[in-house]
C-alpha positions as CSV (number, residue, x, y, z in Angstrom):
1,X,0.0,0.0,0.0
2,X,1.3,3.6,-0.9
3,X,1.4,6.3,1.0
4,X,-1.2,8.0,-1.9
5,X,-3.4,5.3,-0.7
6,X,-3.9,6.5,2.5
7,X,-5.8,9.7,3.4
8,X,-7.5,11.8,6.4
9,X,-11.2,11.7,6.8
10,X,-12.1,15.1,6.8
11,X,-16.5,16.4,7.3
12,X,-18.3,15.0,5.4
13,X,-20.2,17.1,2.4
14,X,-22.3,16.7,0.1
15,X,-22.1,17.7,-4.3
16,X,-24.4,19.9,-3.8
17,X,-22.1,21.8,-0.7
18,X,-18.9,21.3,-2.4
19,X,-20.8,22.9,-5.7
20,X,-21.4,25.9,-3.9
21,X,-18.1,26.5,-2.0
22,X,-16.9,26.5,-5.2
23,X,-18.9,28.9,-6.8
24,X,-18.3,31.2,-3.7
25,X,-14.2,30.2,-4.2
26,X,-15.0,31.4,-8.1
27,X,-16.2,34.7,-7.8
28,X,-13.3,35.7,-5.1
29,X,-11.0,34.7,-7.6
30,X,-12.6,35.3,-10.9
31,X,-15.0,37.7,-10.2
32,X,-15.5,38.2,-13.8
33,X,-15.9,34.4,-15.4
34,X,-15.0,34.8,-18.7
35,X,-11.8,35.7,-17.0
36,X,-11.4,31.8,-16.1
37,X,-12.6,30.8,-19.4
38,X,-8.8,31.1,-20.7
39,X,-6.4,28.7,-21.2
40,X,-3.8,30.3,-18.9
41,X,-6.1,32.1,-16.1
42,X,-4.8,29.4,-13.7
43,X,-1.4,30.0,-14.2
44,X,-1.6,33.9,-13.9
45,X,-3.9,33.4,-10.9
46,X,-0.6,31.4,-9.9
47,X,1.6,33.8,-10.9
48,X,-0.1,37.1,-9.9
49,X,0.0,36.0,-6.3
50,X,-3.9,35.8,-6.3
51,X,-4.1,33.0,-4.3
52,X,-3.5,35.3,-1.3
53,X,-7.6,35.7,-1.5
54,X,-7.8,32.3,-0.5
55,X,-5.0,32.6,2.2
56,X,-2.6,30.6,0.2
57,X,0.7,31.5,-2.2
58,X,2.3,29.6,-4.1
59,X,6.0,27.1,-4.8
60,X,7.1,25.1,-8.1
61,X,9.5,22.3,-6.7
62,X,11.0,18.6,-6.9
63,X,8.1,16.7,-5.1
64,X,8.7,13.1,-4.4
65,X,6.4,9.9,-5.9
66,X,6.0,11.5,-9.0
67,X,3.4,13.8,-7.5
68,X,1.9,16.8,-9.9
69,X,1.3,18.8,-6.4
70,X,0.6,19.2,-2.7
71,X,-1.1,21.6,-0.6
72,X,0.9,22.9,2.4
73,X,-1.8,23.5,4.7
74,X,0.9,24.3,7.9
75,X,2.8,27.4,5.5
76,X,-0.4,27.9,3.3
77,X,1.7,27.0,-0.1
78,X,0.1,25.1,-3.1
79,X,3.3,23.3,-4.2
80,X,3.4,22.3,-8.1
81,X,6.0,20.0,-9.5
82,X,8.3,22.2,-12.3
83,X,6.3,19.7,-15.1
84,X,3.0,20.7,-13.8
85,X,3.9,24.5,-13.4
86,X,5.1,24.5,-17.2
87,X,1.7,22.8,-18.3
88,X,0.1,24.7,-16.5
89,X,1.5,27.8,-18.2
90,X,0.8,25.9,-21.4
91,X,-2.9,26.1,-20.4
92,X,-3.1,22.4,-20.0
93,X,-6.2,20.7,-19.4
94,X,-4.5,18.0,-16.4
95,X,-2.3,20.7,-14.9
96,X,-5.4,23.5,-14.7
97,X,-7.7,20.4,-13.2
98,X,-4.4,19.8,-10.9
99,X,-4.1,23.5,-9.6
100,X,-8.5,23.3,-9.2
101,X,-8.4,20.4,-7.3
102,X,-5.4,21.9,-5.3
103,X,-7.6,24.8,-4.8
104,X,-10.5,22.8,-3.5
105,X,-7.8,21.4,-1.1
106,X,-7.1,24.5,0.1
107,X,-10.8,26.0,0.5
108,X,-12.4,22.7,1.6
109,X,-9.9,21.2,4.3
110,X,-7.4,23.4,5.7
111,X,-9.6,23.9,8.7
112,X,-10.2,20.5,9.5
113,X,-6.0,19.3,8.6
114,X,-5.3,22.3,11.2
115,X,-7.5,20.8,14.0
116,X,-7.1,17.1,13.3
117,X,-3.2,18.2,13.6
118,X,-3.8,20.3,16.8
119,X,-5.7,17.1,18.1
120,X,-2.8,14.9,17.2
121,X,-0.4,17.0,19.0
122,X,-2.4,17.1,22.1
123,X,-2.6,13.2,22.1
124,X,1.1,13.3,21.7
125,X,0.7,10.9,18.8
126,X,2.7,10.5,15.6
127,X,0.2,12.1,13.2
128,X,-3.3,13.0,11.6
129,X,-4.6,9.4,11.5
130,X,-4.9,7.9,7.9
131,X,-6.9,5.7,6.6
132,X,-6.9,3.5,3.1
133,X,-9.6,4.7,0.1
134,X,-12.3,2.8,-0.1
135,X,-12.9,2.0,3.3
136,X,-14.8,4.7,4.2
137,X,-17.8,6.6,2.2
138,X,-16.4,9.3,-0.4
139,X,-18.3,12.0,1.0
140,X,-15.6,11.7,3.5
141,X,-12.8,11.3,1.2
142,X,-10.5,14.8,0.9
143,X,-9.3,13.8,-2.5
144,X,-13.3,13.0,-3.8
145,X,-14.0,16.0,-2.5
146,X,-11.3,17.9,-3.8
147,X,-12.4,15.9,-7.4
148,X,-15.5,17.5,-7.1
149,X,-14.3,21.0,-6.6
150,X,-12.1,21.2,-9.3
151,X,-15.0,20.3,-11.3
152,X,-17.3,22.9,-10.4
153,X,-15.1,25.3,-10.4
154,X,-13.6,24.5,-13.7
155,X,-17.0,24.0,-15.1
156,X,-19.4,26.9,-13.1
157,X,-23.2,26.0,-13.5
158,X,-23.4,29.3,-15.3
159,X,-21.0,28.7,-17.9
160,X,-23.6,25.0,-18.1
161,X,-26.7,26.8,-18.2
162,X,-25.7,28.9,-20.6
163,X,-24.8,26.4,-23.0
164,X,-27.7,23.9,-22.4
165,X,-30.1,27.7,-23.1
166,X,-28.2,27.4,-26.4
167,X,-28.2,23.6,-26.8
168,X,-24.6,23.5,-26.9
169,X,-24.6,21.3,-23.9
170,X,-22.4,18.7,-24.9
171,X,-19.0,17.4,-23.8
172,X,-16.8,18.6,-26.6
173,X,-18.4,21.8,-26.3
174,X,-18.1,22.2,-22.7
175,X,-14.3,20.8,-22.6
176,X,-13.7,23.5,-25.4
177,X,-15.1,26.5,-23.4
178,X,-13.8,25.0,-20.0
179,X,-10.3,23.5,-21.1
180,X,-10.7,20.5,-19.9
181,X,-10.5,16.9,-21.1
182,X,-13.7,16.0,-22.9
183,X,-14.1,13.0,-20.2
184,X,-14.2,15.7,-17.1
185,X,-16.3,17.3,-19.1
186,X,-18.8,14.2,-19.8
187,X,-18.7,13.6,-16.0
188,X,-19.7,17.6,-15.0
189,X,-22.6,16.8,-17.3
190,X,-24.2,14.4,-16.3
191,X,-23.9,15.6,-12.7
192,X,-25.6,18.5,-14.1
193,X,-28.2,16.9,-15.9
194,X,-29.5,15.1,-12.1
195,X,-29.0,18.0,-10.5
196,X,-32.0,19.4,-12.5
């Protein structure tokens, strides 16, 4: 088993509350959507040091096991490998899903990594317990919710309603507008299409 395999349980929420932290995380950062609808607007909100909205900054380093990034939640960094950071700046759709779902990291769980760490440390034990995915529901699960997140926030309900009022609501149609891979995009859809 791999370290990745194991995670925190953090409070449990829902789509439909990770959909609208999201939203609310969207409009500090992009108050203006159309203003996310570019290929790069992750990497200058990166680079421009707007992250500080969110109480984070930002590193490009080495990180070990291959890992695209990591959220710092004890020096509020979001940490992107140098591979990521350049396709990132290349407006790539994995890297901009990488720096979303690092976001949602960020917004959704730094609260709850700081207490279960204050917790820990009263206990005098060795760490935030971990356990292995799967073993525990996903509404738990920081890196489901986290998923989730980065797919709201990549793909707004606005930026969907405005495209199924046009009948554009497809997943070629919403990966081009979004930047994303056509199979995030297929997924945002269809939780969009229950949600109605």
């Amino acid at each position: 088993m791999t370290v990745a395999e194991m995670v925190p349980l953090v409070p449990a929420r829902s789509s439909n509350q990770i959909k609208a932290i999201a939203g609310t995380a969207l409009k500090k950062l992009f108050p203006n959507l159309r203003s996310l609808l570019q290929p790069r607007s992750l990497a200058r909100l990166f680079d421009s040091g707007d992250l500080s909205k969110i109480g984070f900054s930002y590193g490009v380093e080495d990180l070990p096991r291959q890992e695209e990034a990591h959220t710092d939640f004890e020096e509020n960094i979001i940490i992107l490998s140098p591979k990521t950071y350049d396709d990132l700046q290349k407006g790539m759709h994995r890297a901009r899903f990488t720096m979303a779902h690092e976001i949602g990291h960020a917004v959704l769980h730094t609260d709850s990594i700081r207490e279960a760490r204050l917790v820990s440390a009263s206990r005098k034990s060795a760490g935030i317990p971990k356990f292995k995915r799967g073993q525990f529901p996903a509404y738990v699960d920081p890196e489901w919710q986290a998923n989730k997140f980065a797919s709201s926030f990549l793909m707004p309900e606005p930026l969907l309603d405005w495209l199924a009022s046009k009948r554009m609501l497809t997943a070629p149609t919403l990966a081009f507008y979004a930047h994303t891979s056509e199979e995030a995009a297929g997924y945002r859809i269809i939780e969009y299409q229950k949600s109605r």
